[in-house]
Kinemage of the C-alpha trace (Angstrom):
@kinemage 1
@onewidth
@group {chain A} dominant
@subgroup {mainchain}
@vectorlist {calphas} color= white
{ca unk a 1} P 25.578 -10.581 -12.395
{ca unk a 2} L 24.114 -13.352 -14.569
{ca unk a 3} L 20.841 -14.227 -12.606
{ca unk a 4} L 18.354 -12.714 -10.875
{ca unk a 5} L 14.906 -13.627 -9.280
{ca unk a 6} L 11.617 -11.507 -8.666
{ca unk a 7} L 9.064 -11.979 -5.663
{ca unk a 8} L 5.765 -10.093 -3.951
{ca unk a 9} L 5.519 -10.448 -0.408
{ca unk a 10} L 3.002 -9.321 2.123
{ca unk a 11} L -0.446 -7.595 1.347
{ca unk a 12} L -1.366 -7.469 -2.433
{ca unk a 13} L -1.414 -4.258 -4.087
{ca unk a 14} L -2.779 -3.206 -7.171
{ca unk a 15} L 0.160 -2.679 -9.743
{ca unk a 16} L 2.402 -5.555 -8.442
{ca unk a 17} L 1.668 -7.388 -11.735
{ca unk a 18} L 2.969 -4.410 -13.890
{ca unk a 19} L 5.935 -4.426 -11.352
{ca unk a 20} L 6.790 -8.151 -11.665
{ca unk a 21} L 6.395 -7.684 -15.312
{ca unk a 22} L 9.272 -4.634 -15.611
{ca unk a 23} L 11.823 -6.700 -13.750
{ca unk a 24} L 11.262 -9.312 -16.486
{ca unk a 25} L 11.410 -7.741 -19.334
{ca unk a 26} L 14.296 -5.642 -18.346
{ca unk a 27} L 16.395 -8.442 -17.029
{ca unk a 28} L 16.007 -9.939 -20.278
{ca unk a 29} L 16.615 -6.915 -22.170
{ca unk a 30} L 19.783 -6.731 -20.204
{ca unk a 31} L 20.590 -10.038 -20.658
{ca unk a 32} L 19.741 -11.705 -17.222
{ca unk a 33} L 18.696 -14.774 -16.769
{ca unk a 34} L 14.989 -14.027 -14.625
{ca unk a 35} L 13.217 -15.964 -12.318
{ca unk a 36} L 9.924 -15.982 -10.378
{ca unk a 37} L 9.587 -17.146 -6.666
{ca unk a 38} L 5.784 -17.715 -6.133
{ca unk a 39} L 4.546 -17.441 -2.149
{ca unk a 40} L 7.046 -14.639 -1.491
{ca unk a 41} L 9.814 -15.379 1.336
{ca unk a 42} L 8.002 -19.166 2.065
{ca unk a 43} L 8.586 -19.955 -1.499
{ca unk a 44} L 11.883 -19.078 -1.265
{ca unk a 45} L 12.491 -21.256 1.323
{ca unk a 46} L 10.923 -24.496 -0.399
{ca unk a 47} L 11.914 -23.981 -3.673
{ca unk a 48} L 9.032 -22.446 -5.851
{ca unk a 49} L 11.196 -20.798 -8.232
{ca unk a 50} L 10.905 -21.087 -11.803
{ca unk a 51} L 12.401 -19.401 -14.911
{ca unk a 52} L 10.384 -16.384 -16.567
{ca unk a 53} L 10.427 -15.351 -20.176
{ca unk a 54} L 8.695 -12.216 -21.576
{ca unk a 55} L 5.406 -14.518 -22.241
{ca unk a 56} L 5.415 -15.399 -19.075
{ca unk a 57} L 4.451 -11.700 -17.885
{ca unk a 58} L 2.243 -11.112 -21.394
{ca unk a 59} L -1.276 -9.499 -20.664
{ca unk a 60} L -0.777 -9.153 -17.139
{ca unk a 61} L -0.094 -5.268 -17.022
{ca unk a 62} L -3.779 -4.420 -16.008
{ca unk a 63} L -4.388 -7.079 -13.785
{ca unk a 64} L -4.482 -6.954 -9.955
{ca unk a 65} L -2.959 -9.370 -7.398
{ca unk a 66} L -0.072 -11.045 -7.847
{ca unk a 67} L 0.586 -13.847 -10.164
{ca unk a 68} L 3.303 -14.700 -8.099
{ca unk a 69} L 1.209 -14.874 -5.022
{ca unk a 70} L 2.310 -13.927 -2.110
{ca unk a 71} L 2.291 -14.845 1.697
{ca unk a 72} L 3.464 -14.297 5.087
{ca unk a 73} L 6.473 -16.590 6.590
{ca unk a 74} L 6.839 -17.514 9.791
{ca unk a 75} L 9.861 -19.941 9.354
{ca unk a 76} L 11.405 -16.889 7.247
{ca unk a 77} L 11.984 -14.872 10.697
{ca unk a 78} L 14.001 -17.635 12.046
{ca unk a 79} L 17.897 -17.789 10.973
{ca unk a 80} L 17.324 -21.386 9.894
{ca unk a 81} L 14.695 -20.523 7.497
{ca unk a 82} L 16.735 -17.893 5.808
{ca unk a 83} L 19.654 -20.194 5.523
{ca unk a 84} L 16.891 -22.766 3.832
{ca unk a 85} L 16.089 -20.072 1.442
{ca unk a 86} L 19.807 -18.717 0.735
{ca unk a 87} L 20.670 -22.175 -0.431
{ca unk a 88} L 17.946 -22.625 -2.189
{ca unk a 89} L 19.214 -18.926 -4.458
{ca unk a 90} L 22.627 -20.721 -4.733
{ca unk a 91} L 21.557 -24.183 -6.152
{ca unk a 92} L 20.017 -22.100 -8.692
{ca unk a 93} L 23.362 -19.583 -8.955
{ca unk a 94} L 20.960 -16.581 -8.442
{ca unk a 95} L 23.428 -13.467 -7.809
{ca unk a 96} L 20.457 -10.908 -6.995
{ca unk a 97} L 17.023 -10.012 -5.417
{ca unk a 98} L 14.112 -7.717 -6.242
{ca unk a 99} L 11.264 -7.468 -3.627
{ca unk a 100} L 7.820 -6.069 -4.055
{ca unk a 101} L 6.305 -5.274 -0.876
{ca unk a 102} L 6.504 -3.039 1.967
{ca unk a 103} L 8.215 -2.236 5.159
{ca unk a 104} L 7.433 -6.425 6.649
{ca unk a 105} L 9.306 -7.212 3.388
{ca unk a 106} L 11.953 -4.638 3.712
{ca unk a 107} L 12.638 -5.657 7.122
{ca unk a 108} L 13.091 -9.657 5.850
{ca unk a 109} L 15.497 -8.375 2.853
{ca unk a 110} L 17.501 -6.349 4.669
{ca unk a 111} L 18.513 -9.068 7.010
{ca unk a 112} L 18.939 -11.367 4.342
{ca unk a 113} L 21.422 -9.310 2.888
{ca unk a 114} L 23.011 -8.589 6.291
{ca unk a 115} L 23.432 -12.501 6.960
{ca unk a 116} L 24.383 -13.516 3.148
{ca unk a 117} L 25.649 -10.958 1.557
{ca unk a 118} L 23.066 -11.343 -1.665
{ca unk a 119} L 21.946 -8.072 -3.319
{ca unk a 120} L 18.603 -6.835 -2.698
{ca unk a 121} L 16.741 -3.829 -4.176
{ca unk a 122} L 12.826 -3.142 -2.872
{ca unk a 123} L 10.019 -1.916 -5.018
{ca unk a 124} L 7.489 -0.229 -2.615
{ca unk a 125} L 4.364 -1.934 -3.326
{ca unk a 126} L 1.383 -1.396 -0.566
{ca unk a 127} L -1.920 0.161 -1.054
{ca unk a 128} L -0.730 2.091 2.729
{ca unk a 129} L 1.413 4.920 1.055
{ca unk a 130} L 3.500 4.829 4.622
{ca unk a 131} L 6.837 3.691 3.193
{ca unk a 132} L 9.741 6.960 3.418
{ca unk a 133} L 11.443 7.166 -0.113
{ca unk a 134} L 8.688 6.967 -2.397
{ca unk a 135} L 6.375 9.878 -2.830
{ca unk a 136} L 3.571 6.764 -3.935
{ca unk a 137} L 3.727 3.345 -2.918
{ca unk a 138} L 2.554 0.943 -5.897
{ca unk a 139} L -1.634 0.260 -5.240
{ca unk a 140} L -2.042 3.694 -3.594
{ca unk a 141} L -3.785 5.028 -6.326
{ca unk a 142} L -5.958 2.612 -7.053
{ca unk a 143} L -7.089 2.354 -3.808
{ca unk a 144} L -7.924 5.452 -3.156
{ca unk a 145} L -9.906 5.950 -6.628
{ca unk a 146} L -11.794 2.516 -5.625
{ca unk a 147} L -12.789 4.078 -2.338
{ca unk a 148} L -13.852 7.006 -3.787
{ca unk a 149} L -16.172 5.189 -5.652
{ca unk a 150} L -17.574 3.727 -3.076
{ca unk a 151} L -17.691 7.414 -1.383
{ca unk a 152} L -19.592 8.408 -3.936
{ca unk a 153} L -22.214 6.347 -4.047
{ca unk a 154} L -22.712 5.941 -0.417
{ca unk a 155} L -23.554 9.727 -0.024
{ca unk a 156} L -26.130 9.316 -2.412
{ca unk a 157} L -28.244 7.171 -0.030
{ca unk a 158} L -26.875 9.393 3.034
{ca unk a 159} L -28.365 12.439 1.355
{ca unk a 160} L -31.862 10.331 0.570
{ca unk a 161} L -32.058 9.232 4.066
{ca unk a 162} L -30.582 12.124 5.990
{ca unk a 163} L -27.826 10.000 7.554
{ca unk a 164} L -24.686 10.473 8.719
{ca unk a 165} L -21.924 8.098 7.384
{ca unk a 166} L -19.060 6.762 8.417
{ca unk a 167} L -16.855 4.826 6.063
{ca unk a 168} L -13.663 3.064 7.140
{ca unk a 169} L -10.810 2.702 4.761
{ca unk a 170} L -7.729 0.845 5.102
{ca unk a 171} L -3.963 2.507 5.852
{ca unk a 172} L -3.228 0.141 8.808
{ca unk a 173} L -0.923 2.699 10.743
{ca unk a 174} L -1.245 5.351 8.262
{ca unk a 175} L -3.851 7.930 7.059
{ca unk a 176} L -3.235 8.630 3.680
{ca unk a 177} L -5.787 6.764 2.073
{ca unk a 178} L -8.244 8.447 4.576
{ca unk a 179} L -7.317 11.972 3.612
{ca unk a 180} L -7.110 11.714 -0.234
{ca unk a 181} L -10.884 9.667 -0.205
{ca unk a 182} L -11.822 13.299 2.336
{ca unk a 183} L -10.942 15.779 -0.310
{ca unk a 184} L -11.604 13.819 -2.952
{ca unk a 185} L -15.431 12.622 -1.790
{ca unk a 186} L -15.994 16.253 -0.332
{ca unk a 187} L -15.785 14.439 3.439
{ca unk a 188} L -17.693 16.370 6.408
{ca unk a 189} L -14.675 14.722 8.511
{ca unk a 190} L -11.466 12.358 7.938
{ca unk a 191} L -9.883 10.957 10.956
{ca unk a 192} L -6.487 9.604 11.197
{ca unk a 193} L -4.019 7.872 13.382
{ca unk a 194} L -1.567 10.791 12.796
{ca unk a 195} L -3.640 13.288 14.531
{ca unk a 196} L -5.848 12.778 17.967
{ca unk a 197} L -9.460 12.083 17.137
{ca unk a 198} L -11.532 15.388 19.093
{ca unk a 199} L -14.891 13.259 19.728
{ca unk a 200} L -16.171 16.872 21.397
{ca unk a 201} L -15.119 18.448 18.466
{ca unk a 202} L -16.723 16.326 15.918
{ca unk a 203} L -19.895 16.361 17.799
{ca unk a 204} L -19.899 20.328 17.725
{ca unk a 205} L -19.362 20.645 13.670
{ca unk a 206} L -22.127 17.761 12.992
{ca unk a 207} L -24.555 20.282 15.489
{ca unk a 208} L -23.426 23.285 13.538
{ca unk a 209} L -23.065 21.464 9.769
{ca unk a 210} L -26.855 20.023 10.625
{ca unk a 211} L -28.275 23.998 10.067
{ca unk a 212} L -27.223 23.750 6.688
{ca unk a 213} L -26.641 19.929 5.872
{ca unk a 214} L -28.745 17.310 6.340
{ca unk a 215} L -26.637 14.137 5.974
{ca unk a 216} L -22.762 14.322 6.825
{ca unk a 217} L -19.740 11.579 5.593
{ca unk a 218} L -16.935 10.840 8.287
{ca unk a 219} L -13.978 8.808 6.448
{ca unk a 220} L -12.161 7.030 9.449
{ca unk a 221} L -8.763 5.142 8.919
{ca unk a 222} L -8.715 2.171 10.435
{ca unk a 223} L -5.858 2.660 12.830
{ca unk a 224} L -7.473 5.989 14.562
{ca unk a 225} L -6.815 6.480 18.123
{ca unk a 226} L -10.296 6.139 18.955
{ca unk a 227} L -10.868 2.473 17.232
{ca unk a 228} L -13.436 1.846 14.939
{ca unk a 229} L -15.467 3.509 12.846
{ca unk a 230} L -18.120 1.430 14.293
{ca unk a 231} L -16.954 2.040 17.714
{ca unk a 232} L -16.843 5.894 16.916
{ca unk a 233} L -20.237 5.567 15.264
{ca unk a 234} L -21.290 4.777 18.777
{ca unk a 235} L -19.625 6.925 20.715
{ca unk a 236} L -20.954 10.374 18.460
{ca unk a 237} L -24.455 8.733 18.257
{ca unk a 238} L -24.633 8.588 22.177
{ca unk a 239} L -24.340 12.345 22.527
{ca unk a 240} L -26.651 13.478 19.114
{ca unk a 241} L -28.832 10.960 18.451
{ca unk a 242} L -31.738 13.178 19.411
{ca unk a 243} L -30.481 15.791 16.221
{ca unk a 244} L -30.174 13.023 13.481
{ca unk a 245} L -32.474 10.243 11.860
{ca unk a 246} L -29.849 7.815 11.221
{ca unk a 247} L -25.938 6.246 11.716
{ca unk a 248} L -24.787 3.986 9.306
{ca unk a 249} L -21.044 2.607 9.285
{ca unk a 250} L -19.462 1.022 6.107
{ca unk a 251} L -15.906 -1.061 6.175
{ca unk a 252} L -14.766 -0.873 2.689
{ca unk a 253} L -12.180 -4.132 3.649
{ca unk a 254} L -10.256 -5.627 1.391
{ca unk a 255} L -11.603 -4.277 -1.926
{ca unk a 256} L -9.296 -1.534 -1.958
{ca unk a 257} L -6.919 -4.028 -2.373
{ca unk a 258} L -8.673 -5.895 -5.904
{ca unk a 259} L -9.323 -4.368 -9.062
{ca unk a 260} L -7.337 -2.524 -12.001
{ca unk a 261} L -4.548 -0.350 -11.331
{ca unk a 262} L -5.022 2.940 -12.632
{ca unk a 263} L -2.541 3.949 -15.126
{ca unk a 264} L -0.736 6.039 -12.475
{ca unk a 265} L 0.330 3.024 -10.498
{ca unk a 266} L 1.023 0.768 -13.499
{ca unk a 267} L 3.576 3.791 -14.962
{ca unk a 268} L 4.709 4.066 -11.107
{ca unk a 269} L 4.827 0.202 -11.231
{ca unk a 270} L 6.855 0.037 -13.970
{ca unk a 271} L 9.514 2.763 -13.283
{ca unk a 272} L 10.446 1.325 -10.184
{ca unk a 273} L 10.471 -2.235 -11.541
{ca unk a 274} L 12.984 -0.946 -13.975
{ca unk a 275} L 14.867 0.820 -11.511
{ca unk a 276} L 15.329 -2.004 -9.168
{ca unk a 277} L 16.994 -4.149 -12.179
{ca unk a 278} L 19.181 -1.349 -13.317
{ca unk a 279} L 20.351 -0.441 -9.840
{ca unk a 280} L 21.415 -4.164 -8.979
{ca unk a 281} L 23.259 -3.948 -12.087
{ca unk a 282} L 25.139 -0.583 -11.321
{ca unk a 283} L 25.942 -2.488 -7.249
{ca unk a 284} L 22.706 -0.702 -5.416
{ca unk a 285} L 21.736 -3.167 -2.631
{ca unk a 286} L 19.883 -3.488 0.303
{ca unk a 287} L 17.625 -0.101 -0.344
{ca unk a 288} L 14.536 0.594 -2.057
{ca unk a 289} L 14.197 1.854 -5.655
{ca unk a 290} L 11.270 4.521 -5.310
{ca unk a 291} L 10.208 7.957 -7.200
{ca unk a 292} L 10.598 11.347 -5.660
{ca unk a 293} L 9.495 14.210 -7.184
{ca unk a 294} L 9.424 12.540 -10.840
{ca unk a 295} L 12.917 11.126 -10.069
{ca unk a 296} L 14.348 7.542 -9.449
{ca unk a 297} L 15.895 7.307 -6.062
{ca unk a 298} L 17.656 4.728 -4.029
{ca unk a 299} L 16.787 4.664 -0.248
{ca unk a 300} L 18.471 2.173 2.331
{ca unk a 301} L 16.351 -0.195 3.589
{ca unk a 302} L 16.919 1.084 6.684
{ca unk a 303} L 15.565 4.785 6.261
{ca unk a 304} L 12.459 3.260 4.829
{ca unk a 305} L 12.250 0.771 7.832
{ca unk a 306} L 12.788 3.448 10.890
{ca unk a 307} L 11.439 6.985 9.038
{ca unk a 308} L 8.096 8.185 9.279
{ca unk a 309} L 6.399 9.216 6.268
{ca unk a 310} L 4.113 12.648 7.441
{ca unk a 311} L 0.694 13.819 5.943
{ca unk a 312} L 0.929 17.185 4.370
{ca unk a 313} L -1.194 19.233 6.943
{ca unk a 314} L -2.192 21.268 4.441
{ca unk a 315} L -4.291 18.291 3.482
{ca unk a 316} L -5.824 18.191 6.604
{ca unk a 317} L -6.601 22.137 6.434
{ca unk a 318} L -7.988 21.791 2.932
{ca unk a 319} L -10.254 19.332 4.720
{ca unk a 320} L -11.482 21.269 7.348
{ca unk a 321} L -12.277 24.431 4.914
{ca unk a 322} L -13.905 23.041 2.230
{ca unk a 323} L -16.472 20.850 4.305
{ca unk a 324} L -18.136 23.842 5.702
């Protein structure tokens, strides 16, 4: 293997940069030719690639985004669009594939590699934490730390105003975001799409809590059985809005996504980045390069496609208990 090419697809994640940057510099140090495919799988298919050089990833370690950019493809789920984008590798005589992304980006690579035989090798990067074979996704981290922030300051005006909050953080179909921002920002309440949302419940504690507690934060993940956090807002303010001065609902959004990575997911970043070079190297293919219990491991696509990654419940426990 002579040539190889790097690209980010789907949601941005803090730490892609340092990810991108690790394939480049260790193709080179291995004597690879290295090359960048901007716009992910529809860049692939018209021909963005370029040629990288280790100055072409300088000073980009702490930034967040993508300076390859990224973006979904339509024309990339069709057979003709793949074929578009497999000639488009051979004009250029690339011989391998390293995608940053998550499970949508999985699922394209591993029937790319089905279809054209072309090595591929993932690097998990999605603020979601839901992909099985990493024990971190690349962006978790920062997300989480970002929402905490956010946590923080918001129940410093919910204890000024006696209100209850309810702040919704992204995960899509997963809760992990949601119960690291609980423990971490001393939640009254985290609800998930793992577990089923007790609205009776809920409405008990905040009665009980109210005795000793005067304002209350509920983190809700976006993907929670019972919808929003504005729709839940409304559903618990229905039955106790005699017992409390004020709701409030914040959507963090797409902020979680921005910023710095923390130094976690840049080192995380980096390892896998490394590890996804290396393993097409040594004939890995169409798995995921990821880090389990401080180790490099290589997971088939399809494990990290079709296997559910669980929340500890001691999490949730550790919740409950220490919001009394």
């Amino acid at each position: 293997m002579k040539k190889i090419a790097v690209l980010t697809s789907g949601g941005d994640a803090p730490g892609m940069n340092a990810c991108i940057r690790a394939v480049v510099r260790t193709a080179i140090f291995k004597d690879l030719e290295i090359f960048g495919i901007s716009y992910g799988y529809d860049g692939m298919i018209k021909g963005s690639i370029k040629r990288m050089h280790s100055h072409s990833v300088s000073n980009i370690i702490q930034r967040g985004g993508t300076i390859l950019k990224s973006a979904r493809s339509e024309e990339f789920r069709t057979k003709e669009g793949r074929l578009k984008a497999y000639q488009q590798l051979k004009q250029l005589e690339i011989e391998g594939l390293v995608v940053i992304g998550g499970d949508g980006t999985f699922t394209g690579a591993k029937i790319f590699f089905e279809e054209f035989g072309i090595p591929v090798i993932g690097c998990p990067g999605t603020i979601d934490n839901d992909i099985y074979g990493t024990d971190f996704t690349i962006g978790f981290d920062t997300a989480v730390n970002t929402a905490l922030e956010a946590i923080d300051k918001i129940r410093d005006t919910a204890a000024a105003h006696d209100r209850i909050f309810f702040v919704e953080v992204m995960g899509r179909d997963s809760g992990y975001i949601a119960v690291e921002c609980g423990i971490g920002g001393g939640a009254e309440f985290v609800m998930v799409p793992e577990t089923r949302t007790d609205i009776k419940k809920v409405v008990k504690s905040l009665k009980n809590l109210r005795k000793s507690k005067s304002s209350s934060i509920i983190v809700v993940a976006e993907g929670d059985d019972e919808g929003s956090a504005d729709q839940i807002m409304n559903t618990v303010k229905s039955k106790i809005q005699d017992e409390f001065k004020e709701f409030k609902v914040t959507t963090l959004g797409h902020i979680q996504r921005g910023g710095n990575p923390t130094a976690r997911d840049r080192v995380l970043a980096s390892r896998c980045g490394m590890a996804a070079v290396e393993g097409l190297m040594a004939g890995e293919s169409n798995c995921m390069a990821g880090v389990m219990s401080g180790n490099v491991v290589y997971t088939p696509f399809d494990d990290c496609i079709s296997k559910t990654k669980a929340i500890h419940q001691d999490h949730l426990k550790l919740i409950e208990i220490l919001s009394i």
